[in-house]
Every structure is written in C-alpha cells, then in structure tokens.
Residue frames as a rotation matrix with the C-alpha (Angstrom) as fourth column:
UNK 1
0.561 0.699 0.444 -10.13
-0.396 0.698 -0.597 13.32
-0.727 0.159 0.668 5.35
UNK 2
-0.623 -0.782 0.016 -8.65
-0.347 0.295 0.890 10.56
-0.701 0.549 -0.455 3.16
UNK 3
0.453 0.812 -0.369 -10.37
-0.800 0.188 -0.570 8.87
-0.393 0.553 0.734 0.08
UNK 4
-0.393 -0.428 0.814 -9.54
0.250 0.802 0.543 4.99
-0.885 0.417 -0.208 -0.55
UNK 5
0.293 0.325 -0.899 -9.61
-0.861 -0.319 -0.395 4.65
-0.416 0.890 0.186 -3.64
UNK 6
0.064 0.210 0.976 -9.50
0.034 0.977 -0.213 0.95
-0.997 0.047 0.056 -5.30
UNK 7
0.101 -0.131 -0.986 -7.80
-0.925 -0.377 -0.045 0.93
-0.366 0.917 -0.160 -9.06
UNK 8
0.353 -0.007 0.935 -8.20
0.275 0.957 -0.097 -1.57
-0.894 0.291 0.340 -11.81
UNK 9
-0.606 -0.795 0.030 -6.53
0.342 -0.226 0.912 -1.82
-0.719 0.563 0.409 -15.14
UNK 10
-0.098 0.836 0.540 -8.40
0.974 0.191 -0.119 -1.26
-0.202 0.515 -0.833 -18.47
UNK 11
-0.943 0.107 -0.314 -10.03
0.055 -0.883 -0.467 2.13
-0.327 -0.457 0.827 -18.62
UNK 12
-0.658 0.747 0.100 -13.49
-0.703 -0.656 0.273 3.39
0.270 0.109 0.957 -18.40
UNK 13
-0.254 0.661 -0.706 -14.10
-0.090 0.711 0.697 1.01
0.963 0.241 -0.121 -16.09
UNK 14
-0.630 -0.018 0.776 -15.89
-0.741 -0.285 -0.609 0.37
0.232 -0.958 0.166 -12.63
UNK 15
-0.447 0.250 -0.859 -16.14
-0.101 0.940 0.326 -2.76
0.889 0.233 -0.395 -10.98
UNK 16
0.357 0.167 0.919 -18.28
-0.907 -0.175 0.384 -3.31
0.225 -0.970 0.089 -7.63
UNK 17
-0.642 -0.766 -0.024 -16.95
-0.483 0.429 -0.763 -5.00
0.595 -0.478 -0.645 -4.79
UNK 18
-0.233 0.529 -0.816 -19.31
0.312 0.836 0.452 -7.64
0.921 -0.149 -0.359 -3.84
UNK 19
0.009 -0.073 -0.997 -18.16
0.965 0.261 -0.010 -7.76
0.261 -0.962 0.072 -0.03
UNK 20
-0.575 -0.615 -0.539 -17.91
0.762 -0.642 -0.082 -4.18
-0.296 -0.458 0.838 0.24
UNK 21
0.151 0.942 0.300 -21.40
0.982 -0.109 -0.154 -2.45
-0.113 0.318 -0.941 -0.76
UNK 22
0.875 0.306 0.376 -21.07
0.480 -0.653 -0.586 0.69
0.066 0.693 -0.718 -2.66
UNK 23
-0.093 -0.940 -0.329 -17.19
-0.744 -0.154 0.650 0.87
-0.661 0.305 -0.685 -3.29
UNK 24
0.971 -0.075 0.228 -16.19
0.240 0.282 -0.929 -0.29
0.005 0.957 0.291 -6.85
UNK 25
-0.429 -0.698 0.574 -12.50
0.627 0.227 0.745 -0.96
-0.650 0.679 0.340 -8.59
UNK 26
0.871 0.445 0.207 -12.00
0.406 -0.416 -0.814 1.59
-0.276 0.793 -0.543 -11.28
UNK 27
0.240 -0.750 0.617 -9.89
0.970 0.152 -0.192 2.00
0.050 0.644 0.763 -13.95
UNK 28
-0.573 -0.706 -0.416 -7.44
0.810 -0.565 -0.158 5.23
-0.123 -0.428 0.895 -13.74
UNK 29
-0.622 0.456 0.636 -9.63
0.050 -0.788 0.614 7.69
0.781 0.413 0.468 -15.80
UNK 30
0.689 0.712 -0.138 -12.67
0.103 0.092 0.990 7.06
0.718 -0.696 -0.010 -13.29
UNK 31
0.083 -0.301 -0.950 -10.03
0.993 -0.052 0.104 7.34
-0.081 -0.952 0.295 -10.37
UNK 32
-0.902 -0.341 -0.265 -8.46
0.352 -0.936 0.008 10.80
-0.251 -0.086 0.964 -11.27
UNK 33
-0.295 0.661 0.690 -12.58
0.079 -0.703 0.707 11.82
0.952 0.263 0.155 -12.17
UNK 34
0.465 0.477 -0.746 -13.31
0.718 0.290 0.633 10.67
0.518 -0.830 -0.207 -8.75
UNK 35
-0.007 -0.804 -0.595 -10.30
1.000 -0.016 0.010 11.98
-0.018 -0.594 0.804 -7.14
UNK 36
-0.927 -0.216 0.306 -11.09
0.270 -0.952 0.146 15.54
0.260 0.218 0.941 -8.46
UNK 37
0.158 0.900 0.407 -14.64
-0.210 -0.372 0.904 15.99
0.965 -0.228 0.130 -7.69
UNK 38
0.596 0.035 -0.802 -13.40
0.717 0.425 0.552 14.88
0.361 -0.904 0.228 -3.87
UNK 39
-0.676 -0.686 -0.268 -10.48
0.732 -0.667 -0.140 17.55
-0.083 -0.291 0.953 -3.87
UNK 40
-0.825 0.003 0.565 -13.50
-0.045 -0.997 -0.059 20.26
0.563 -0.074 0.823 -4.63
UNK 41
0.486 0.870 -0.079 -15.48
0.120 0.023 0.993 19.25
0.866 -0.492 -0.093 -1.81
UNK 42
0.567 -0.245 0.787 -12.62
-0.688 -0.667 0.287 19.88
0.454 -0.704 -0.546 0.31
UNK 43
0.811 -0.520 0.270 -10.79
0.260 0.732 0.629 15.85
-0.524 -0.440 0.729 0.66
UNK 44
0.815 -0.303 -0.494 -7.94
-0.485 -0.822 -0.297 16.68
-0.316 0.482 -0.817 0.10
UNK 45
-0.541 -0.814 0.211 -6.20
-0.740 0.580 0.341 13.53
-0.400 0.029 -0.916 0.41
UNK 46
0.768 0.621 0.154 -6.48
-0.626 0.779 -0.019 9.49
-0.132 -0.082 0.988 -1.07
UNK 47
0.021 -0.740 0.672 -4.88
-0.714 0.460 0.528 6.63
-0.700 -0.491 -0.518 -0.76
UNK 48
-0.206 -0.184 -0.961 -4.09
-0.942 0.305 0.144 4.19
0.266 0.935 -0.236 -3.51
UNK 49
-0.328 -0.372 0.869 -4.43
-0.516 0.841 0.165 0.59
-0.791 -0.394 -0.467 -3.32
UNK 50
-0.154 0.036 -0.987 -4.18
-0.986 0.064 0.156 -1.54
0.069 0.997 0.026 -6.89
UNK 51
0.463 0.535 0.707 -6.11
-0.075 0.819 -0.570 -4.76
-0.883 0.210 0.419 -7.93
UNK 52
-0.335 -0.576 -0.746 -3.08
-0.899 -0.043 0.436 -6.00
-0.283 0.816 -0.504 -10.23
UNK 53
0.238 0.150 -0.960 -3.53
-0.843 0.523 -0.127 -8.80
0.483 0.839 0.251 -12.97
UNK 54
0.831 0.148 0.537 -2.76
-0.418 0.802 0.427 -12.19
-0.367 -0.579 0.728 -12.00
UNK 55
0.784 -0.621 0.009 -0.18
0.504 0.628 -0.593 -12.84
0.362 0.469 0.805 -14.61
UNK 56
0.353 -0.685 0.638 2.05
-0.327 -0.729 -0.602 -9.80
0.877 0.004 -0.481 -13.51
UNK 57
0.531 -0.201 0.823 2.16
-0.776 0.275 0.568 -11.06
-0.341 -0.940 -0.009 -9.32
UNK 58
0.136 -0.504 -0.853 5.08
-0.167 0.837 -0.521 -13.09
0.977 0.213 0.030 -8.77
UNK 59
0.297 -0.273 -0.915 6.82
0.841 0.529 0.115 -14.57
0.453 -0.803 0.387 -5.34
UNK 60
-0.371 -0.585 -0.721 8.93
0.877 -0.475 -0.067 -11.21
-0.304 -0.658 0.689 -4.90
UNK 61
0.530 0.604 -0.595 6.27
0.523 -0.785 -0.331 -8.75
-0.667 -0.136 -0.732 -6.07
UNK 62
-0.703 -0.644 0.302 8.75
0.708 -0.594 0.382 -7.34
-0.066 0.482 0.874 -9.06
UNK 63
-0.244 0.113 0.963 5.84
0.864 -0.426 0.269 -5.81
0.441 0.898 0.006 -10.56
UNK 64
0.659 0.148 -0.737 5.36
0.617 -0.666 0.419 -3.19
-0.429 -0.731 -0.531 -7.39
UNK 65
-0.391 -0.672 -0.629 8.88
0.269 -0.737 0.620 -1.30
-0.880 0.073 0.469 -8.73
UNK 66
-0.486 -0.239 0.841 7.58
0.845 -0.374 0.382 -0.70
0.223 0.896 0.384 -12.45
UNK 67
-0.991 -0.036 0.129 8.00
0.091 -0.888 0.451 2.46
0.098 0.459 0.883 -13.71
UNK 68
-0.809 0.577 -0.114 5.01
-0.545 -0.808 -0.226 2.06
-0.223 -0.121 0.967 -15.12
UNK 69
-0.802 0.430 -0.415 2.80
0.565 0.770 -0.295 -0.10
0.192 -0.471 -0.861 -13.45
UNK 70
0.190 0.973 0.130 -1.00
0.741 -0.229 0.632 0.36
0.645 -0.023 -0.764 -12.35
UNK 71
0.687 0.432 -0.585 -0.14
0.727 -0.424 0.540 2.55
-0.015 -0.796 -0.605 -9.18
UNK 72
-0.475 -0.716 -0.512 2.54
0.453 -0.698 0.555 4.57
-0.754 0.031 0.656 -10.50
UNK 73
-0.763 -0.320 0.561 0.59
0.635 -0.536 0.557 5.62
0.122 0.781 0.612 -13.18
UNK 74
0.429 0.843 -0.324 -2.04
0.886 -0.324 0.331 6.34
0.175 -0.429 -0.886 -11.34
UNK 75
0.084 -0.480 -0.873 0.05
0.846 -0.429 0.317 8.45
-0.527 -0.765 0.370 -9.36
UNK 76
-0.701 -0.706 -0.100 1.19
0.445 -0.543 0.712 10.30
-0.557 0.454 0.695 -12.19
UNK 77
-0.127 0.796 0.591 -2.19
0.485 -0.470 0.737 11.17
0.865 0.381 -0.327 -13.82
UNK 78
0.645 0.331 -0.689 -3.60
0.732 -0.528 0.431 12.49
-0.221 -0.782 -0.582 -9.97
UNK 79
0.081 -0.496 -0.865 -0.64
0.533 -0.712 0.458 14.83
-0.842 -0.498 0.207 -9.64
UNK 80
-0.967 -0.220 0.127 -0.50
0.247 -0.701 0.669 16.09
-0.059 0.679 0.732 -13.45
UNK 81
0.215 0.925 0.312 -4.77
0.651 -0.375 0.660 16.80
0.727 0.061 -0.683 -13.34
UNK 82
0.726 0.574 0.380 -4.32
0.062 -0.605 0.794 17.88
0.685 -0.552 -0.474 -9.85
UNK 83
-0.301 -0.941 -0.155 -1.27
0.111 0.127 -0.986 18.85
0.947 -0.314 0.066 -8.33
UNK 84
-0.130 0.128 0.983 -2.53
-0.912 -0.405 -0.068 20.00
0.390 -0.905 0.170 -5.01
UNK 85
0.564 0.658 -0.498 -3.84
-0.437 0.750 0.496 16.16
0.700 -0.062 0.711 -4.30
UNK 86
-0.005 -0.929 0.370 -2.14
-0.992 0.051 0.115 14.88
-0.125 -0.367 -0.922 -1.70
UNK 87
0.324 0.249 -0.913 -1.22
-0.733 0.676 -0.075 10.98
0.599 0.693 0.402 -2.83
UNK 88
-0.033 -0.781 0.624 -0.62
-0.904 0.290 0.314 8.15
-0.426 -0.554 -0.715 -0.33
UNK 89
-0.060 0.125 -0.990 0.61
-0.506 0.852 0.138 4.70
0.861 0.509 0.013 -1.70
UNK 90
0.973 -0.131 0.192 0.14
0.032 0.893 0.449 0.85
-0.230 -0.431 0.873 -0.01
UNK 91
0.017 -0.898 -0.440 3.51
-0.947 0.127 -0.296 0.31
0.321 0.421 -0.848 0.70
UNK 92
0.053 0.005 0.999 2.99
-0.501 0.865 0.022 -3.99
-0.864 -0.502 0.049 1.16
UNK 93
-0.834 -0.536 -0.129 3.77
-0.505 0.649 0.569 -6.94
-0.221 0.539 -0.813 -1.10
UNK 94
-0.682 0.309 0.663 0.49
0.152 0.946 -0.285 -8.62
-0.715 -0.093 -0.693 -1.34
UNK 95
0.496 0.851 -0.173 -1.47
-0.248 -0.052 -0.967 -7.17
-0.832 0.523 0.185 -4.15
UNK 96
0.714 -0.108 -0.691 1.30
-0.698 -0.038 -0.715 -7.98
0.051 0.993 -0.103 -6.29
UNK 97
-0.270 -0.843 0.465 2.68
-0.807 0.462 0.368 -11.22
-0.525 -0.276 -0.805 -4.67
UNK 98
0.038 0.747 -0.664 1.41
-0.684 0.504 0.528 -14.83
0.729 0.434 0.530 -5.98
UNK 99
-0.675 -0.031 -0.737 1.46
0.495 0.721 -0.485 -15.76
0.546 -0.692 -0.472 -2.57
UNK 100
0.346 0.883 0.318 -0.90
0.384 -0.443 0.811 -13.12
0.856 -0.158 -0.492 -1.60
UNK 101
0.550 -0.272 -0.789 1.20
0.820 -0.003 0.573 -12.20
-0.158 -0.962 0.221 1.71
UNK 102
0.974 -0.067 0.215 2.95
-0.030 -0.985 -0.172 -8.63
0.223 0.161 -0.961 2.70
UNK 103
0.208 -0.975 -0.077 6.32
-0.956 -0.219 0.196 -9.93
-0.208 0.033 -0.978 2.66
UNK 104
-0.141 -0.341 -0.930 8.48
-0.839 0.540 -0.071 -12.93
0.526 0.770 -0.362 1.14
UNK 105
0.720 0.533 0.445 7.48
-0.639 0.759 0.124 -16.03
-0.272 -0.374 0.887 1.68
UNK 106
-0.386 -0.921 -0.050 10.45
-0.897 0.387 -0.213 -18.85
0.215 -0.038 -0.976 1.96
UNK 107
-0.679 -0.308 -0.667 9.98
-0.007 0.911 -0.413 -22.35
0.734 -0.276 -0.620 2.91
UNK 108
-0.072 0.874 -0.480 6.73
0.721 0.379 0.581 -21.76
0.689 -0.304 -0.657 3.91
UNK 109
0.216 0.068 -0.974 7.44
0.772 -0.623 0.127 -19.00
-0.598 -0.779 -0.187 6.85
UNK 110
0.963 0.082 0.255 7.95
0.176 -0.912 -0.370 -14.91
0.202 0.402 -0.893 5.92
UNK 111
0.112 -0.952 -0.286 11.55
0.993 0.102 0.053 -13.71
-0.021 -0.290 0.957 5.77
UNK 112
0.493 -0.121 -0.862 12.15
0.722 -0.496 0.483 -10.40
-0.485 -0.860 -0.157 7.39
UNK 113
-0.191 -0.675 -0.713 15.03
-0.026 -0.722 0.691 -8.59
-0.981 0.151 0.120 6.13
UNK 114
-0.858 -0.252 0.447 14.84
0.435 0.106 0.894 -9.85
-0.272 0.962 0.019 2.61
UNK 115
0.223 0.896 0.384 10.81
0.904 -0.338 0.264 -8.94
0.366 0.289 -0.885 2.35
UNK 116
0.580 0.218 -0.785 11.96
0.441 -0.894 0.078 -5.03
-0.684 -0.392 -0.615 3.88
UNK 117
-0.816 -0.577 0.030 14.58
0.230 -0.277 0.933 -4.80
-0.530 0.768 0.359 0.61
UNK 118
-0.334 0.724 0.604 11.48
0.853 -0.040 0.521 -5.50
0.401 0.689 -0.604 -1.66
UNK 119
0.318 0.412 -0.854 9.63
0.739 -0.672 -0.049 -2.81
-0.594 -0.616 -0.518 1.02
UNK 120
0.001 -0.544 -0.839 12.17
0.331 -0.792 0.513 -0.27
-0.944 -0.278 0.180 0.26
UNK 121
-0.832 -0.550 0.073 12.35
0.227 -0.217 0.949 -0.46
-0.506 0.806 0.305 -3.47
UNK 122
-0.100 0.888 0.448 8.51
0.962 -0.029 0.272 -0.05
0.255 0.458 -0.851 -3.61
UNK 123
0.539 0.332 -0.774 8.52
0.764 -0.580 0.283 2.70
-0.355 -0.744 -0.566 -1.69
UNK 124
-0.623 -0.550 -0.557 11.51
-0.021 -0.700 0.714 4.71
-0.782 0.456 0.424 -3.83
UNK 125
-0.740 0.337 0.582 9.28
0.577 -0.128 0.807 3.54
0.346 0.933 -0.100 -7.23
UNK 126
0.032 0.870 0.492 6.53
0.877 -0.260 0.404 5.15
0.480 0.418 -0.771 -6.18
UNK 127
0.258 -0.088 -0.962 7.86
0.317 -0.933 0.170 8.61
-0.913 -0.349 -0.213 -4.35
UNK 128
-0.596 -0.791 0.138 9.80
0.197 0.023 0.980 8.43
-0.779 0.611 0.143 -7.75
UNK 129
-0.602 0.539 0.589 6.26
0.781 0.242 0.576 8.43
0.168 0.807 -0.566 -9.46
UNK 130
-0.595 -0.351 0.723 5.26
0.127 -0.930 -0.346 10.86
0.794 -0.114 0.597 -7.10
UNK 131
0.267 0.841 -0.471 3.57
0.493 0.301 0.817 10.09
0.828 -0.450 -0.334 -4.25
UNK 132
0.323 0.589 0.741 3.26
-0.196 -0.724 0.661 12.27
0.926 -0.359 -0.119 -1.46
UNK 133
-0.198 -0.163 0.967 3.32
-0.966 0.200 -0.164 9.99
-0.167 -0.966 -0.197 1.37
UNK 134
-0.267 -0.095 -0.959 4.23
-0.311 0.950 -0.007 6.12
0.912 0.296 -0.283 1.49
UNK 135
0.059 0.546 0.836 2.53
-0.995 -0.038 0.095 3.72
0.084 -0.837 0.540 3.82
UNK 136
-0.542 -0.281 -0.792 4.12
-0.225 0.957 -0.185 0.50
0.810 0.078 -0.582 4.71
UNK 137
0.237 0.799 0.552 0.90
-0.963 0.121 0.239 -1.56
0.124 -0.589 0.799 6.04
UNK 138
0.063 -0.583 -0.810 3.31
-0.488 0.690 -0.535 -4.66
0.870 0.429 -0.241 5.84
UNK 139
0.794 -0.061 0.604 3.80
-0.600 0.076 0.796 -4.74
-0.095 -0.995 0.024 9.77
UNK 140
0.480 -0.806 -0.345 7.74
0.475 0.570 -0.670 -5.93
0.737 0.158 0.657 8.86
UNK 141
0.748 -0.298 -0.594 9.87
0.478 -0.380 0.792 -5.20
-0.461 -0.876 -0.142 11.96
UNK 142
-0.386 -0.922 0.030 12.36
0.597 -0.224 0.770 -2.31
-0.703 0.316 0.637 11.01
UNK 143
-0.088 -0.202 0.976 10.87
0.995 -0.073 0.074 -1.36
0.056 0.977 0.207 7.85
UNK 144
0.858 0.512 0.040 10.20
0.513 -0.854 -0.090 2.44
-0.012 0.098 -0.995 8.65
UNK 145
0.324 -0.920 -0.221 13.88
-0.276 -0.315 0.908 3.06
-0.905 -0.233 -0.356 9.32
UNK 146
-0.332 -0.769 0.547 15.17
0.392 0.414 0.821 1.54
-0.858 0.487 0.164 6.39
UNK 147
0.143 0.530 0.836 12.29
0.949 -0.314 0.036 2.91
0.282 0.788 -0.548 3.84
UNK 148
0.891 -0.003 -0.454 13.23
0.223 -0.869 0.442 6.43
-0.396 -0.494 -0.774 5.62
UNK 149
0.040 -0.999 -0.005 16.98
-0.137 -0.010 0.990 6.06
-0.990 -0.039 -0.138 5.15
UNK 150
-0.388 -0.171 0.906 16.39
0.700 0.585 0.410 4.73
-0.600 0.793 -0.107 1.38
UNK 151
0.870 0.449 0.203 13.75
0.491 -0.825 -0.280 8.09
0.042 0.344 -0.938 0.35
UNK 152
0.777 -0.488 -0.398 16.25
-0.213 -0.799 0.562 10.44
-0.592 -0.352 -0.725 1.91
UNK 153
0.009 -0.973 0.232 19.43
0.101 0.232 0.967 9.04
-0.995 0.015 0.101 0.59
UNK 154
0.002 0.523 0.852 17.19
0.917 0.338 -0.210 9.05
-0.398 0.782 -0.479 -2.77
UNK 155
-0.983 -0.178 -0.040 16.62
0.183 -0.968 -0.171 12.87
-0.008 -0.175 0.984 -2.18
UNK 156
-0.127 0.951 0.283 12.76
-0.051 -0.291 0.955 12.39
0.991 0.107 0.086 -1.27
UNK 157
-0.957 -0.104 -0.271 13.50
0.276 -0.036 -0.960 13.84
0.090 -0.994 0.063 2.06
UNK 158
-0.510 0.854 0.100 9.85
-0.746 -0.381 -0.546 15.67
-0.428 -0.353 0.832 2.32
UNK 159
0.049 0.804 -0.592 7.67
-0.452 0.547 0.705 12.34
0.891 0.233 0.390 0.93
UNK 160
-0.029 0.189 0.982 6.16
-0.996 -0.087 -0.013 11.17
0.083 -0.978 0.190 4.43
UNK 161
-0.879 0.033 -0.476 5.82
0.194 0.937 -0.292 7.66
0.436 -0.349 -0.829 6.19
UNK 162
0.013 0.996 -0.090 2.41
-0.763 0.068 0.642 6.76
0.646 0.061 0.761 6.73
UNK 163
-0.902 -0.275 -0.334 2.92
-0.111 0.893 -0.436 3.67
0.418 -0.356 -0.836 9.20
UNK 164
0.692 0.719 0.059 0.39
-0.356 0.269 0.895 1.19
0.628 -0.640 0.443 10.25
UNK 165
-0.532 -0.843 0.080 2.51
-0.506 0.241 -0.828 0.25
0.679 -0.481 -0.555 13.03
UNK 166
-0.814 0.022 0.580 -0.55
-0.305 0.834 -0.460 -1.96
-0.494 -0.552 -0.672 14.71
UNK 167
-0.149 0.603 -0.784 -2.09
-0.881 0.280 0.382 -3.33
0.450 0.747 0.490 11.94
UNK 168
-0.385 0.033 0.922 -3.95
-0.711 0.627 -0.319 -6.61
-0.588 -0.779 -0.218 13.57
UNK 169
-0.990 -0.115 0.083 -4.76
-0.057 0.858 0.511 -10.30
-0.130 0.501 -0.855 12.29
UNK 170
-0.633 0.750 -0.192 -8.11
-0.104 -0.329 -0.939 -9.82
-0.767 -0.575 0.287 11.64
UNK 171
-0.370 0.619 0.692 -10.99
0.571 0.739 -0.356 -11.14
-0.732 0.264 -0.628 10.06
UNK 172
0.313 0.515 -0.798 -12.23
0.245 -0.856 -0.456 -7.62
-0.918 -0.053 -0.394 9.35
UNK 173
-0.563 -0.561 -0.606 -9.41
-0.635 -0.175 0.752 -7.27
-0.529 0.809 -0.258 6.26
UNK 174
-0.194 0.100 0.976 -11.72
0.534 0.846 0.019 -10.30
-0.823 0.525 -0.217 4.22
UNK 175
0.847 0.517 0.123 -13.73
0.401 -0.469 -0.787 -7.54
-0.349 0.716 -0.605 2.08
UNK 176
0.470 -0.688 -0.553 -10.29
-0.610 -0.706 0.360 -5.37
-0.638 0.167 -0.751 1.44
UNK 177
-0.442 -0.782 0.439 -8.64
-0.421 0.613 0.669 -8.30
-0.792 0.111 -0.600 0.56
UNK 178
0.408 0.694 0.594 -11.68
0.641 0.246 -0.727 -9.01
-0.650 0.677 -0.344 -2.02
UNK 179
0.894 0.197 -0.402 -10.98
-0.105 -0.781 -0.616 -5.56
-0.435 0.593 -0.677 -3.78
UNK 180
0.200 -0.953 -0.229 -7.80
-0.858 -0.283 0.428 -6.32
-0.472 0.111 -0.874 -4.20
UNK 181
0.779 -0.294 -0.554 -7.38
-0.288 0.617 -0.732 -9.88
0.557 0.730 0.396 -4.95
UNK 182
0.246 -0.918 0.311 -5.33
-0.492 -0.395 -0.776 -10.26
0.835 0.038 -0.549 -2.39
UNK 183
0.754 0.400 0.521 -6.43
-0.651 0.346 0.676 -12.78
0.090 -0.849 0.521 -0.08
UNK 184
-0.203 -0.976 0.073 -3.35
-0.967 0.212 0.142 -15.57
-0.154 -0.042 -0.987 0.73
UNK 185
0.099 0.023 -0.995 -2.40
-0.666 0.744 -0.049 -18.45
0.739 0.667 0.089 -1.12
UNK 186
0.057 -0.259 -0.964 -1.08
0.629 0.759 -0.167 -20.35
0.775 -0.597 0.206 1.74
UNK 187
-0.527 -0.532 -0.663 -1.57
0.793 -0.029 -0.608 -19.70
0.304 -0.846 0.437 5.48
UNK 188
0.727 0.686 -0.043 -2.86
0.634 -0.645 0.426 -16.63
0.264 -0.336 -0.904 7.75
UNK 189
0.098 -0.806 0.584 -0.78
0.034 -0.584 -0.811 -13.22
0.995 0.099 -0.029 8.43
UNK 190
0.988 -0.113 -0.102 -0.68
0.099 -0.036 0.994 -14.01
-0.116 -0.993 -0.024 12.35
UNK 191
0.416 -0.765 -0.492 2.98
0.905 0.399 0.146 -14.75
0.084 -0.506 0.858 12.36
UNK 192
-0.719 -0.494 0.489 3.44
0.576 -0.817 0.020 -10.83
0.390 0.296 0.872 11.10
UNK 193
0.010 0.800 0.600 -0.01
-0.097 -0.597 0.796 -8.71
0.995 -0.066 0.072 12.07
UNK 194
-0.662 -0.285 0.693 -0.77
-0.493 -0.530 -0.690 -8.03
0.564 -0.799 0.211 15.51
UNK 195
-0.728 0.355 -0.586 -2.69
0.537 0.827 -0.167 -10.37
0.425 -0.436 -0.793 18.20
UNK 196
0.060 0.799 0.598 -6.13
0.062 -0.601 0.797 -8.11
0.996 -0.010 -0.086 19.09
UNK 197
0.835 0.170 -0.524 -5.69
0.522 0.060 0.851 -8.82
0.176 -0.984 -0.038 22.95
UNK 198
0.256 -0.725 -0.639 -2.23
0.920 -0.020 0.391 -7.58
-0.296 -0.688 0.662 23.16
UNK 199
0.777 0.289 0.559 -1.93
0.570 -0.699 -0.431 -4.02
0.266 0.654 -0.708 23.53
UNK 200
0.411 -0.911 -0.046 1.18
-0.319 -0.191 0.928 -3.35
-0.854 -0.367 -0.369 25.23
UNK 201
-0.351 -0.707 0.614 3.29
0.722 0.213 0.658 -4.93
-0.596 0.675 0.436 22.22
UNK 202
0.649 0.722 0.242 0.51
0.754 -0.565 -0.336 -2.57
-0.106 0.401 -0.910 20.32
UNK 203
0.895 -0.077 -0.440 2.19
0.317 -0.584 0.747 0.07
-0.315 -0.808 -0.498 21.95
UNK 204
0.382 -0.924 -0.014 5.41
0.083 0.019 0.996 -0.49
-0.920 -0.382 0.083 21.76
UNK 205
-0.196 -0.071 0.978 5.34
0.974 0.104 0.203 -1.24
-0.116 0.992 0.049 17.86
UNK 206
0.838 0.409 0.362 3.67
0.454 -0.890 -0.045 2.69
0.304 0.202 -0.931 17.75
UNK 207
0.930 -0.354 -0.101 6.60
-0.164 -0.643 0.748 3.91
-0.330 -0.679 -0.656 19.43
UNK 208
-0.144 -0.968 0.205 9.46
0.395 0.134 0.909 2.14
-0.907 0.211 0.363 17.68
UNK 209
0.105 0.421 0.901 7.88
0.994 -0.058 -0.089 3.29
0.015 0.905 -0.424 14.44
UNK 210
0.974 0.149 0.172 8.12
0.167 -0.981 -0.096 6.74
0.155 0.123 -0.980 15.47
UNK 211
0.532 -0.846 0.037 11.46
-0.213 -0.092 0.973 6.45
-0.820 -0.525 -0.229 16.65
UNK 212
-0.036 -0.754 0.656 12.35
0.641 0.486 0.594 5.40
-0.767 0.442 0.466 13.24
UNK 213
-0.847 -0.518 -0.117 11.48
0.385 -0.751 0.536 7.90
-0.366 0.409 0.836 11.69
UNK 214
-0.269 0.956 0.119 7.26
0.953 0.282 -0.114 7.46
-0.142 0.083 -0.986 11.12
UNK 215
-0.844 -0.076 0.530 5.55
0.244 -0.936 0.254 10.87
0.477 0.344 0.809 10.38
UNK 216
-0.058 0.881 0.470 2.25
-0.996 -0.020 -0.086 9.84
-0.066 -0.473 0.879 11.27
C-alpha cells in the first residue's frame, strides 16, 4: 500500500480539497504525523506531491531542484522521524511550472529533450534529499533512461524509477490538479498523455520504459 500524501507550506496546517472529499493539503508537521501513524498500521509506503506558492513556479520549474524546497524537506523530516518509510517523489514539472504543464513549454508546443534535462535534475535533487523511489509521471519520451543514467552516475544506484509509462489525457486528473494548483495555463496535455482508446501504443510505452531501465 501507498499513501498520497498532498503538502502545503506554512506549518500546522490542513487544507481540504474541495474536489476531492476527505483529502486535505497539509503542512510538513501534519504530513510526517500522518505519515507515521500510517507506517504503524502497516503502509509502509507514500508518495509526495507539493502544492508550491505561486510566486516560486516559473517557465522551467527552477524551484523543483532546491535544496530546500517544500518536497525536499519534506523528504528529509519523513526519513529523519522515520527511517524505515519508504518515500516516492512526483517526478513532473507542473506543480512548479507557471505554465502548469509537465514539461517546457516553447512557442506554445512542449519541447522534449530540453523538458527531460529539467526531468533529470529533479529527480537527482530529490534522491539527493532522500527519496527512495522517483516517479516521472511527465509521460516525456526517453525520460526513464536518462533519469536512470543521471541517479547512477550520481551514485544513487539503489533509488528506484517509479514510471507512469501510460499516464492518459483525462478528465479524471481535474480534482488532483485542484490539490495541487496545477491545472494548465494554456492548452490540454493531449499532445504528451496518452489517447484512452489506444492501447497498443499503451503497451508499447510500458515496455520501452522497462527497457530503460523502469523498476516498476
């Protein structure tokens, strides 16, 4: 079992999520109390995903690499209360873009390679903070190989890859995208997410992901 877990700045706070009926934003203290009363019922995992500030989100997502940003310090409280926890991060550009999208926006369309650099350097800041296991829910083509090749080379050969590898365009993401803040400024994530009817490309995306190097 995993436990989302939805973090705001601030502390000793806990905001509900309208669209999303009992699940609340909450500020680190209230995550790492949560996060421990879940590890002695026996979850042994959760997953991060931060509701940053508005002033911090730029075009290329800097604030994803600080040190010591919302989700890195998160990180770091969970694992000094509770080392055993296992920690996965969001490894995607849009809670901290001000375009709201999971990779760079250019001249109106996403750019590929450049948005899987940004990828990669989130993905060292926060093994680097300690996370467990990184999860790039971006659906950039490539990026598991390169965010593999960037840990290792890093020496965080044992922090896993989490891959959504058929993450789909889909209405369903509106509430998530509430908790976060993260809904897009301009446009819809078809050109990058996955078309519900086609499951053969489905497929195939599951399979190059493992081939790059995907854990689960």
């Amino acid at each position: 079992l995993v436990l989302p877990l939805f973090i705001v700045g601030g502390t000793d706070l806990k905001q509900p999520v309208v669209s999303m009926p009992n699940i609340s934003r909450m500020s680190i203290d209230k995550i790492v109390e949560l996060a421990i009363e879940a590890y002695s019922l026996g979850i042994p995992a959760v997953a991060l995903f931060p509701c940053v500030d508005e002033s911090l989100k730029d075009s290329h997502a800097s604030e994803a690499i600080n040190p010591d940003g919302l989700l890195q310090r998160t990180v770091r409280e969970l694992k000094h209360a509770e080392p055993g926890i296992v920690v996965i991060t969001d490894v995607a550009m849009d809670p901290y873009s001000s375009d709201g999208h999971d990779g760079l926006l250019v001249d109106g369309r996403i750019v590929n390679d450049d948005s899987i650099r940004i990828l990669c350097e989130m993905a060292l800041a926060q093994a680097q903070a300690g996370s467990d296991v990184v999860a790039p829910s971006d659906m950039m083509d490539g990026r598991v190989g390169f965010i593999r090749e960037t840990l290792d080379d890093a020496g965080f050969t044992d922090v896993g890859i989490l891959a959504y590898s058929a993450k789909y365009a889909s209405s369903f993401y509106g509430p998530f995208r509430d908790a976060l803040s993260s809904a897009p400024k301009l446009g819809n994530k078809k050109t990058y997410q996955m078309d519900p009817s086609n499951r053969k490309e489905a497929l195939r995306e599951v399979s190059l992901d493992i081939d790059q190097g995907a854990d689960m």
